[in-house]
N, C-alpha and C positions, 0 to 999 in steps of 0.2 A: 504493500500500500504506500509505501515512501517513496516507492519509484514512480507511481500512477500519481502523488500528489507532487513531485514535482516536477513530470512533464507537462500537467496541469496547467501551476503555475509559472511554469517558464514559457508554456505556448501561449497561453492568455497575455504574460506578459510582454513577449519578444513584440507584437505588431503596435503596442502602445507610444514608443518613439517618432515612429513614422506615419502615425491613423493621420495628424492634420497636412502632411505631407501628400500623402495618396489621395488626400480630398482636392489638392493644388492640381492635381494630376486629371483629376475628374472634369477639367474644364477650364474656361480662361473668368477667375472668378474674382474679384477682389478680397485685396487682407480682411475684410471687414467682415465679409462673407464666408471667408476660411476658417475665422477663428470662431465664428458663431455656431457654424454646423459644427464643427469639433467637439462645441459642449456639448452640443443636443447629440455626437452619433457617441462621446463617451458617456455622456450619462444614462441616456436610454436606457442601457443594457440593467443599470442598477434597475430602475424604474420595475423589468419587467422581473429580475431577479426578486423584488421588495413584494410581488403580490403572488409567485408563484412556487417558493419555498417551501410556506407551511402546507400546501398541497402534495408537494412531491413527500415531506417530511410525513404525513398523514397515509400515504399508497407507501412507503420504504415499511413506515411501522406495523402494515397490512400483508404487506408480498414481498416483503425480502427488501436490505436497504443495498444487496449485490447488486441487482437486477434493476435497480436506480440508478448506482453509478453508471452501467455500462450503455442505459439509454441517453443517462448526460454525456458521458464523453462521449456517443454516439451522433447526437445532436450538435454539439459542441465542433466535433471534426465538420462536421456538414455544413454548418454556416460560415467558422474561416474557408473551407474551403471555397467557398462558393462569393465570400468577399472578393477572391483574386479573379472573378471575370465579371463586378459589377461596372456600368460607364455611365451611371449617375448616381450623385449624394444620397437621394432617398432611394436608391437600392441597398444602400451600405447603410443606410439609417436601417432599414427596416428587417437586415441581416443582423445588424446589429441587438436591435428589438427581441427577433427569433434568439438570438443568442444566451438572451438574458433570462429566458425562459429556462436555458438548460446548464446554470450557471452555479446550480448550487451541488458541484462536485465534493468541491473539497470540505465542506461541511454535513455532506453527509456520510461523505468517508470516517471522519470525527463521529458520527453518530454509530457507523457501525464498529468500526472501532473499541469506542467507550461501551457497547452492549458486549463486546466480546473479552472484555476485562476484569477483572475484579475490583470490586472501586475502589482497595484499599491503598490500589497502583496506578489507580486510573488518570493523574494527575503527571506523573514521568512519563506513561507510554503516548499518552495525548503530545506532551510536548515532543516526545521524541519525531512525534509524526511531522506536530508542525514545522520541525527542521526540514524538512522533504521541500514542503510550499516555501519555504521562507526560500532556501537555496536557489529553486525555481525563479521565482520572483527576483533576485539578486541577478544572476545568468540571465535568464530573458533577454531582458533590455537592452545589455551589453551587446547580446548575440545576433537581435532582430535588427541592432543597426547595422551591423558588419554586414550580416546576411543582406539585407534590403540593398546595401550600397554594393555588394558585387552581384545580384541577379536580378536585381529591382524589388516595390513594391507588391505589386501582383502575382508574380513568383513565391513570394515568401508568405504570404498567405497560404499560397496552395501547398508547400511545404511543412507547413506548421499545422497545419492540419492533418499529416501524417502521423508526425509525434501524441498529437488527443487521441486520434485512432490507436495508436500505440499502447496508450492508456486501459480503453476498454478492452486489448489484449489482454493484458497486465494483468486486470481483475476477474476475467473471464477464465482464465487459465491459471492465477495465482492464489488467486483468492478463495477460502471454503468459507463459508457462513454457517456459523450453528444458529439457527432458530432456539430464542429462547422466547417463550413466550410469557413468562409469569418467574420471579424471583422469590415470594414468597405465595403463603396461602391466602391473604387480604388482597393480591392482588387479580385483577382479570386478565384478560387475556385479549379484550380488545374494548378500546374506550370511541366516545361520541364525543365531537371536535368540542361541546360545550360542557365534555367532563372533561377535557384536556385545560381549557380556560378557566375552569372553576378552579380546578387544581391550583394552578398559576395563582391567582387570586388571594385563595386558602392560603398561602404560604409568601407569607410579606416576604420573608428575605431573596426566595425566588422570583418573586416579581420584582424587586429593585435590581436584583442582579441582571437583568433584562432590561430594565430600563436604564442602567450603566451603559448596557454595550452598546445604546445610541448615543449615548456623552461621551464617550471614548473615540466611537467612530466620529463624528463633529468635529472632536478636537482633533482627532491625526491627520484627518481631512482638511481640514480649514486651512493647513499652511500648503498642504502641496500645489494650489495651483501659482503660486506666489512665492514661494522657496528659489525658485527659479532667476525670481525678479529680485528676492533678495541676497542672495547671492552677487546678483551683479552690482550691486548696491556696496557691499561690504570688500568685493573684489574689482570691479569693473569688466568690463569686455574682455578682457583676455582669458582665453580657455575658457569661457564659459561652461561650454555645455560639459568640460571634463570637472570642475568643479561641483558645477548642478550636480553631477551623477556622482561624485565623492561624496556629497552633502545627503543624497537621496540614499545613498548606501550606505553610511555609517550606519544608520538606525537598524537596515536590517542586519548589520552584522550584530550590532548589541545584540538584538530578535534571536538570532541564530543560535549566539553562544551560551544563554542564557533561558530558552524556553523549558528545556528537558529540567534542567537545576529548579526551575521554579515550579513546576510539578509535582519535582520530590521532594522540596522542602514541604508544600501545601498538601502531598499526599501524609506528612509527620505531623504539621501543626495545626493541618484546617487549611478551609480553600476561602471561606469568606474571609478570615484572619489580612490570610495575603493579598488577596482582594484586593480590601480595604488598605494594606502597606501599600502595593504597588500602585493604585489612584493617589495616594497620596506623595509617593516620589517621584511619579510622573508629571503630577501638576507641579512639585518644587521643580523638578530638574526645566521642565518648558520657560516659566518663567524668564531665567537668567538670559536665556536668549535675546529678548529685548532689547538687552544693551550692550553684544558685543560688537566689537569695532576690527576684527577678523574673521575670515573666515575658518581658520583652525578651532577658534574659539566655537562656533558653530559647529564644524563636525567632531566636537568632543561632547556637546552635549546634548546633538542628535545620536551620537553612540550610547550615551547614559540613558537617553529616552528610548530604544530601542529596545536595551536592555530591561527597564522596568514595562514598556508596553509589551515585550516579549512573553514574559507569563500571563498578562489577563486570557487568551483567547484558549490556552490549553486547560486553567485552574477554573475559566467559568464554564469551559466545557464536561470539566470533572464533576464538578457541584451537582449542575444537572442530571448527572449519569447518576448521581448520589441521591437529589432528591425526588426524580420524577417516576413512576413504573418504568420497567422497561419496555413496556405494550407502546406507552404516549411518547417515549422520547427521542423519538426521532419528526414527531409533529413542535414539539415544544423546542426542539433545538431548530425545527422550520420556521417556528415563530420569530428566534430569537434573532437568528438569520436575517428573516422580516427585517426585525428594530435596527441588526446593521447595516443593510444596507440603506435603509432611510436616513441613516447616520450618513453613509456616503455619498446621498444625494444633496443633504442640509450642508455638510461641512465644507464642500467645495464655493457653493457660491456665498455661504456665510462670510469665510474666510477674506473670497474677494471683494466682498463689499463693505467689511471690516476695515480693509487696508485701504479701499479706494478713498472712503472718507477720511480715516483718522490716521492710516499710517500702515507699516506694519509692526509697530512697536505693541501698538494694539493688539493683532490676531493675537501675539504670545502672552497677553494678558489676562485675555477673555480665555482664552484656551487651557491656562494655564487654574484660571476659578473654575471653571467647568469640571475640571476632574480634581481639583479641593472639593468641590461642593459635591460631587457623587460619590468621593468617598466617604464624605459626612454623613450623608444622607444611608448609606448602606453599614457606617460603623453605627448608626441608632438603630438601622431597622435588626441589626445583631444583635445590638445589646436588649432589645425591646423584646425580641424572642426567649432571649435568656432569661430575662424576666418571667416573663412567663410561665415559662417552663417551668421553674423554681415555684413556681405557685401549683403543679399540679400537684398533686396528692400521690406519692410514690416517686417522685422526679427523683 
């Protein structure tokens, strides 16, 4: 599954350099016109990712969450492949659209995954996966530029679409699923989408943990469309785009080296514990950004934000495996899915319109309360449980 999630995200990632590039190529179009469709053909895809998740998460928890990956990467190949023979914008919009639809791979890999675990490790093996996507996502970028600048645009689509194919190989022929269907005798064996939301409900800490991962998403969101710009800001013109991409990589490397670590500390101490640590050194560590006057200064503490944003996605992945049946949670991680990528539709143009008015000293400010204020918010809804708890008769 490490190999399937990170040609994943290396495929998804490689054609992200060159998308408003290939849109230049689509016609003799103005800057103005370039840069607009570019947000409308990269955001789409969240859009249709944000409504079609807890669906697929709902059919994975019913017929197998195998049998899910290999229609996404199946899906997945089909649409880049078919980006490299579009010759107009709203082809590639609406490819893109389709795409979005089969986009929730790597989280439901995470979902089978964590059913196939034992939860008392389910916090290291999670991270250790997310190493796979993280690497993906590192590589991509680097690779889809090289690739696109010796065989073109269009080529490299259709290329890249081998490697997703390659993917549903992977889990077709790599992967066994043991069907569990129930972990203890309270539990069923199949729940209705509005016992799955009660659930949620029922269990404050579980619902704040989900309403995190769209303040998380927000905040890591909000600087990238503008990282770019400042950069050039703090460096000037030269080497840009190798800077940008030093600046955009530090973080995953913090990510990289430190997801599996932060699993198994949270698999020893508790997963909302670190949570709640890691929202709160992620909001100090964004902060300081604000006011440096280098760019070194910048990717030393894009590498420390990587590193602390590196454990939320494997430790609130684990929670969930912890707190939900095993019948619902692969709906309930479709939800949560849901919450982020709405996160990655808000954070992008937040961001930009943070900075266009007040600066960007701003985005790192507001981004930086954002995820104080969600750990706050999640160290009371803990401790408000424990209360509780303390108060039943036999606790």
């Amino acid at each position: 599954m490490w190999f399937a999630n990170f040609f994943i995200a290396g495929s998804i990632t490689m054609v992200l350099p060159f998308l408003s590039l290939y849109i230049e190529e689509l016609g003799n179009y103005t800057e103005a016109y370039v840069q607009t469709w570019s947000g409308w053909v990269f955001g789409i895809t969240f859009v249709s990712a944000f409504l079609c998740s807890p669906i697929w998460g709902k059919i994975g928890d019913k017929y197998g969450r195998k049998n899910i990956l290999i229609i996404s990467a199946t899906g997945l190949a089909l649409s880049v492949f078919l980006m490299g023979f579009v010759t107009s914008v709203w082809q590639l919009f609406l490819l893109r659209l389709f795409m979005g639809i089969f986009t929730g791979f790597i989280p439901m890999s995470q979902a089978l995954i964590s059913t196939q675990t034992p939860k008392s490790i389910a916090g290291q093996v999670l991270g250790s996966l997310q190493t796979g996507s993280i690497t993906g996502s590192l590589m991509g970028p680097l690779l889809g530029g090289w690739i696109a600048d010796s065989i073109g645009y269009a080529t490299t689509f259709q290329y890249v679409s081998i490697t997703v194919a390659l993917s549903a190989l992977i889990v077709y022929f790599g992967i066994h699923e043991q069907r569990i269907k129930k972990e203890g005798d309270h539990e069923k064996t199949s729940y209705q989408s509005r016992e799955v939301l009660a659930h949620i409900f029922k269990h404050p800490v579980l619902l704040m943990v989900m309403i995190v991962s769209l303040f998380v998403q927000i905040a890591h969101f909000s600087i990238q469309p503008i990282l770019s710009l400042f950069v050039g800001d703090l460096h000037g013109p030269e080497n840009l785009a190798l800077f940008s991409g030093i600046a955009f990589s530090a973080a995953g490397l913090g990510n990289l080296m430190m997801a599996k670590q932060w699993g198994k500390i949270a698999d020893r101490i508790g997963y909302v514990k670190i949570l709640v640590f890691l929202l709160f050194m992620a909001g100090i560590v964004y902060l300081p950004a604000a006011f440096v006057t280098n760019i070194w200064q910048l990717v030393v503490l894009r590498f420390l934000l990587g590193v602390s944003i590196g454990g939320i996605i494997p430790v609130r992945t684990a929670y969930i495996r912890q707190e939900a049946p095993v019948a619902m949670q692969g709906e309930v991680l479709g939800y949560n899915t849901s919450i982020r990528f709405l996160g990655n539709i808000i954070g992008p143009s937040m961001g930009g319109m943070i900075a266009g008015f007040y600066g960007f000293s701003m985005v790192f400010f507001v981004t930086s309360a954002l995820l104080v204020i969600s750990g706050s918010l999640l160290f009371l809804a803990m401790n408000k449980r424990v209360t509780s708890a303390k108060h039943i008769p036999g606790y």
